[in-house]
N, C-alpha and C positions, 0 to 999 in steps of 0.2 A: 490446424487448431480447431477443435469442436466449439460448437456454439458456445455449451456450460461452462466450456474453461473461457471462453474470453464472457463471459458474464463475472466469472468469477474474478478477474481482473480487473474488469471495469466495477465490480464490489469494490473490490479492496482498494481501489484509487478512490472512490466516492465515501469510500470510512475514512480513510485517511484526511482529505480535502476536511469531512464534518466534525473533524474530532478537533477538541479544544487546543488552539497554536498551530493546528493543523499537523499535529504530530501523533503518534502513537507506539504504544507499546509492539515488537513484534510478535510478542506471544501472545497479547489479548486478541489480536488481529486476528494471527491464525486459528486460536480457538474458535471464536466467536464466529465467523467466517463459516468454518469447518462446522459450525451447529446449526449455523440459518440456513445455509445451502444445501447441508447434509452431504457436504463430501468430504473426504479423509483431510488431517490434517499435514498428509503429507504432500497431497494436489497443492494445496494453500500456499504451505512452503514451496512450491514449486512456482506457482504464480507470483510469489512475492519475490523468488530468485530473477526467473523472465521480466519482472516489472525493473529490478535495482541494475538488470545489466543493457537493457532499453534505456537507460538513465532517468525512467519517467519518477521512479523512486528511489530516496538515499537514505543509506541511514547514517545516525547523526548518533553522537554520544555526549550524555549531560550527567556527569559524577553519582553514581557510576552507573549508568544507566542507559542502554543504549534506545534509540525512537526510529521510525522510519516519517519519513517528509517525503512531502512532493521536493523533485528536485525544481531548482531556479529553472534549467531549461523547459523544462515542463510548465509552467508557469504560462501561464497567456501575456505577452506583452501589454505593460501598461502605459498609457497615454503618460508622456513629459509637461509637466505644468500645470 
């Protein structure tokens, strides 16, 4: 894996994380992604497949609407109490 793609990973988990519920559209993801970096949006798509089968991202659907999220295991453990 080249440097740019795992930048472009670690992009798209730090959108994701910043975006409001911390969820996001996947298509605004990839565009947008694909415009700051300047690479295809089919790299993006790609990075966002390797992210959702890593389980580090899921996607979720909300009527009718689908979003991608950080998944729970992904998640940093939080202190009980």
């Amino acid at each position: 894996m080249t440097s740019t793609y795992q930048r472009l990973k670690e992009e798209t988990l730090r959108m994701v994380s910043g975006a409001p519920d911390q969820r996001l559209r996947p298509h605004d993801a990839v565009r947008t992604l694909a415009h700051t970096l300047g690479v295809s949006t089919q790299t993006v798509r790609q990075a966002v497949r390797d992210l959702v089968d890593e389980g580090t991202l899921v996607y979720t659907y909300r009527d009718p609407t689908s979003f991608l999220e950080r998944s729970e295991r992904s998640l940093p453990d939080r202190p009980v109490g």
